[in-house]
C-alpha positions as CSV (number, residue, x, y, z in Angstrom):
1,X,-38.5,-32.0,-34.1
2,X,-36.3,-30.3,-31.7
3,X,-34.4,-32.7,-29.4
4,X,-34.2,-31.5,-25.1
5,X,-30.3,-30.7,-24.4
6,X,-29.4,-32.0,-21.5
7,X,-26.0,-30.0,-19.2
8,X,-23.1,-31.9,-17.8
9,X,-19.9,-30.7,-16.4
10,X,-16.8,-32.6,-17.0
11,X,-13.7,-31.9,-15.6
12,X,-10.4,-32.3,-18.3
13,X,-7.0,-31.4,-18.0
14,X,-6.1,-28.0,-19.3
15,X,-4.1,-29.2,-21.6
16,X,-6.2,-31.5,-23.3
17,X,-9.3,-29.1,-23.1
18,X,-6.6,-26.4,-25.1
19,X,-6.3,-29.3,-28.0
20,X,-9.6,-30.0,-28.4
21,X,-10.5,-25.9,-28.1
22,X,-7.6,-25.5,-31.1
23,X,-9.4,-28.6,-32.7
24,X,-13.0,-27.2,-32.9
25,X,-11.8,-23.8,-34.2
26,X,-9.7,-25.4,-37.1
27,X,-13.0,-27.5,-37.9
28,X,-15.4,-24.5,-37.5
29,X,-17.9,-25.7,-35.1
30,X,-20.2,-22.9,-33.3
31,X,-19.3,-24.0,-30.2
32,X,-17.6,-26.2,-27.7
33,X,-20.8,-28.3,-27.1
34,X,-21.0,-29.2,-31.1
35,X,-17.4,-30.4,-30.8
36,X,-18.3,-32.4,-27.9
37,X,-21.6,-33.6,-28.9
38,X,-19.5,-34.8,-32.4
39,X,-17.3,-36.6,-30.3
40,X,-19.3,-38.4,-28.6
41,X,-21.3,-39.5,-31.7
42,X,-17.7,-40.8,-33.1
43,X,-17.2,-43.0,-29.5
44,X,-20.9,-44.3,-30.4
45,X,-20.4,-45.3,-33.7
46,X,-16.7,-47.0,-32.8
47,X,-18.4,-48.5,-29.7
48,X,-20.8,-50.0,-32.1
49,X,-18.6,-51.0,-34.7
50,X,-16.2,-52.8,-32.1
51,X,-19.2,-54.8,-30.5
52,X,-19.9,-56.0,-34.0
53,X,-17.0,-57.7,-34.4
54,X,-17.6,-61.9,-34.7
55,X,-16.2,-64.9,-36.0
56,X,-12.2,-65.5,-36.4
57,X,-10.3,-62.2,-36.5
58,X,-6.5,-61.2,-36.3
59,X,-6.1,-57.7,-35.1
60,X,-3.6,-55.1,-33.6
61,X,-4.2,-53.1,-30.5
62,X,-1.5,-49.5,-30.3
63,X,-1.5,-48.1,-26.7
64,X,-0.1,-45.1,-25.5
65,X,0.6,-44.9,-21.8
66,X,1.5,-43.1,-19.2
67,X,4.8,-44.8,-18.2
68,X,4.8,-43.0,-14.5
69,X,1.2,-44.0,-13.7
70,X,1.6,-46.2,-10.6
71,X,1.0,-50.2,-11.5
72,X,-0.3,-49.5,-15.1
73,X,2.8,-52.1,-16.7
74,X,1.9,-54.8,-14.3
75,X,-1.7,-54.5,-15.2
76,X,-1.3,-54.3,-18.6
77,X,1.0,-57.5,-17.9
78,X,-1.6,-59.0,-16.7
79,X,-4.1,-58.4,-19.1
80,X,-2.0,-59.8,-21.7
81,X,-1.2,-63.0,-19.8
82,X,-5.1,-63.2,-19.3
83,X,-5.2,-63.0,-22.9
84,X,-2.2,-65.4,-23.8
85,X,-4.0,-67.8,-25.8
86,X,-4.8,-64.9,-28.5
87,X,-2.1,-62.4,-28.0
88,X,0.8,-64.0,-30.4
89,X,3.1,-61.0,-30.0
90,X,3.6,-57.5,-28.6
91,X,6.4,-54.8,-28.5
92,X,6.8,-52.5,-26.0
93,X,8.3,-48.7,-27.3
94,X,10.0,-45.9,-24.7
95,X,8.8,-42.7,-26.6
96,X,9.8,-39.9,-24.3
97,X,10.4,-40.2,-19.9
98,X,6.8,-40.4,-19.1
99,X,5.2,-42.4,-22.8
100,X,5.5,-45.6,-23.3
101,X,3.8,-47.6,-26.8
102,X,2.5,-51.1,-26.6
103,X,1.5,-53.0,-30.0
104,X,0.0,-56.4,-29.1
105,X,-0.4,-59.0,-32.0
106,X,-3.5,-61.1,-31.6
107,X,-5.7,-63.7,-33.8
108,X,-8.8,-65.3,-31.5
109,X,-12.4,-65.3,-31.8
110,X,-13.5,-61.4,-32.4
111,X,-15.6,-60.8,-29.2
112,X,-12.9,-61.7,-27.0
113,X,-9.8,-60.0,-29.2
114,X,-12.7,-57.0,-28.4
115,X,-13.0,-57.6,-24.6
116,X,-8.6,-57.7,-24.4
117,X,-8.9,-54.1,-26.1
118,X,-11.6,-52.9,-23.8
119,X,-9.5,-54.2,-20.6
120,X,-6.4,-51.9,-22.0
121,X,-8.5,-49.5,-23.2
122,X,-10.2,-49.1,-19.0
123,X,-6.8,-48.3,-16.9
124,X,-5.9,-45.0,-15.6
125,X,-3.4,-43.7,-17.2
126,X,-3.7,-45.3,-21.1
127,X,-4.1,-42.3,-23.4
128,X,-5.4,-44.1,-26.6
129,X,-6.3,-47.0,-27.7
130,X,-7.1,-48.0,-31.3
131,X,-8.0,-51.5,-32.3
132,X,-7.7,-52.6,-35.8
133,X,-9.0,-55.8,-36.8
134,X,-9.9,-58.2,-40.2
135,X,-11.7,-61.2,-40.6
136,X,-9.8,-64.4,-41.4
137,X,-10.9,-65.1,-45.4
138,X,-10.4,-68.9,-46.8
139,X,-7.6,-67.5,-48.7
140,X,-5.4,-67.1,-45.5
């Protein structure tokens, strides 16, 4: 059963639209759409994963920023001071002029360790976001 496609336009810096162009050809895919469509699958499947996450967790969130987007520190800041009671450590990285690396420690109830990552994950001007978390066992 064939499926109805649907068109969008979305505008993308050149230079990440040249990545993900270099990307699809290495990986073979007919076409720009497949690579897209793949993607977005991938989001789907992390979005789900992440929204499944319950019970005690510790965890790491790794952002890259833009270090010259305007207010992105302080609202980062903020976010983490929003999250105090479950963010036990971060460290803050200079990687170049304008990229900056934030690692933030945290150990709290999954859904909300999930929700600070989101926050991060939502300002102009972060470039990725990864969350990585594991369950508390009895043997910690």
């Amino acid at each position: 059963m064939e499926q109805e496609l649907t068109r969008i336009g979305v505008s993308l810096p050149e230079n990440l639209l040249n990545k993900f162009d270099d990307i699809i050809l290495q990986r073979g895919y007919s076409s720009r759409s497949e690579g897209i469509r793949d993607a977005i699958r991938n989001y789907i499947v992390h979005y789900e994963w992440m929204s499944d996450v319950h019970g005690e967790r510790v965890g790491v969130i790794t952002i890259v920023f833009s270090h010259v987007q305007k207010g992105l520190e302080t609202n980062l800041t903020e976010i983490q001071h929003e999250f105090s009671d479950i963010i036990h450590s971060s460290m803050h990285i200079h990687l170049d002029h304008d990229n900056c690396l934030e690692v933030a420690v945290l150990r709290g109830e999954g859904q909300e360790v999930r929700k600070a990552a989101e926050r991060m994950m939502s300002l102009k001007g972060v470039k990725h976001v990864k969350l990585t978390t594991t369950s508390l066992g009895k043997e910690l």
